[in-house]
N, C-alpha and C positions, 0 to 999 in steps of 0.2 A: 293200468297198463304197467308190466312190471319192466323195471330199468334194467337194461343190457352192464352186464358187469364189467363187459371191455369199455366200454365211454366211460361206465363209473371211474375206471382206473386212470385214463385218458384225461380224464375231469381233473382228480385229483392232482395228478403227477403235473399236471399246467398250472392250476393252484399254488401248488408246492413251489415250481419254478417261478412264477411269478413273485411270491413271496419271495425268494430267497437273490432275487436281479433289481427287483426295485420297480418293475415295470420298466428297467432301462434293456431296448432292443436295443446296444452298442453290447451290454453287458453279455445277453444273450447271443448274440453271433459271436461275439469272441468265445464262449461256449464252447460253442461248434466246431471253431474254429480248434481251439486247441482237444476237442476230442479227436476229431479227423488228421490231425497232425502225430497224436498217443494210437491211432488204431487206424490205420492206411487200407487194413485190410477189411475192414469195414465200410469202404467207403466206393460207391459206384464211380466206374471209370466207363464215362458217358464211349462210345467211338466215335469217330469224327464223321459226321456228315459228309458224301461224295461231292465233289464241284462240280454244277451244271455248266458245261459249257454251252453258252451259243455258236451259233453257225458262223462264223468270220464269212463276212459277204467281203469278193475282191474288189 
């Protein structure tokens, strides 16, 4: 079966990150944290769900 090159890379670059965090997720989210804070514009700006209102019974 031959290996898809996008997971190959996907593989790799998780590898790589893990190496280089320690296996520490604190390490990794702060990561993210401070890419999203360097590139704003990168980052999905969810919009806000409407509020269901119910029926106010009198």
């Amino acid at each position: 079966m031959p290996t898809d090159p996008i997971l190959h890379e996907v593989y790799r670059i998780k590898e790589e990150l893990n190496r280089e965090i320690g296996g520490d997720m604190e390490k990794l989210f702060e990561r993210f944290r401070e890419f999203a804070r360097q590139n704003p514009e990168r980052m999905v700006q969810p919009k806000p769900k409407p509020i269901k209102r119910s029926k106010q019974q009198p």
